[in-house]
C-alpha angles and dihedrals in degrees: 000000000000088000102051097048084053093048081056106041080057094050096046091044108042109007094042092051091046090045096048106034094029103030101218099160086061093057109112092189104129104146114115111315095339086116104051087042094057092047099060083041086064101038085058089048097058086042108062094036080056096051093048098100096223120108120240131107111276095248084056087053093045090053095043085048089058097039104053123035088212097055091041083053088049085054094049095047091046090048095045098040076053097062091039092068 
């Protein structure tokens, strides 16, 4: 029982986000490594939206991201400053 509450608690928290904000199911890259590209693209991306400290839902972020220039830079620092440590 314990596995497969952990399998899940993997696949609600990292692979549904990525399903339903990023749409990954619906890629249709498959040529050479594409796929697997885009995927760690889109890993980062979570990442760093999740690393940036203001509330909001991550679609909300994404769209605020895309919407002003300040807030996707605030993104990038937080992402970044992320990895760094």
């Amino acid at each position: 029982a314990e596995a497969v509450r952990a399998h899940w608690a993997v696949e609600n928290s990292l692979h549904w986000v990525l399903d339903v904000c990023m749409a990954e199911d619906a890629c249709q890259i498959y040529q050479d490594h594409g796929a697997e590209n885009w995927a760690m693209l889109r890993q980062a991306a979570l990442n760093m939206l999740r690393s940036e400290p203001s509330k909001g839902s991550i679609p909300a972020k994404q769209k605020r991201a895309w919407m002003k220039t300040a807030y996707l830079e605030a993104v990038l620092h937080a992402g970044f400053s992320d990895m760094a440590n």
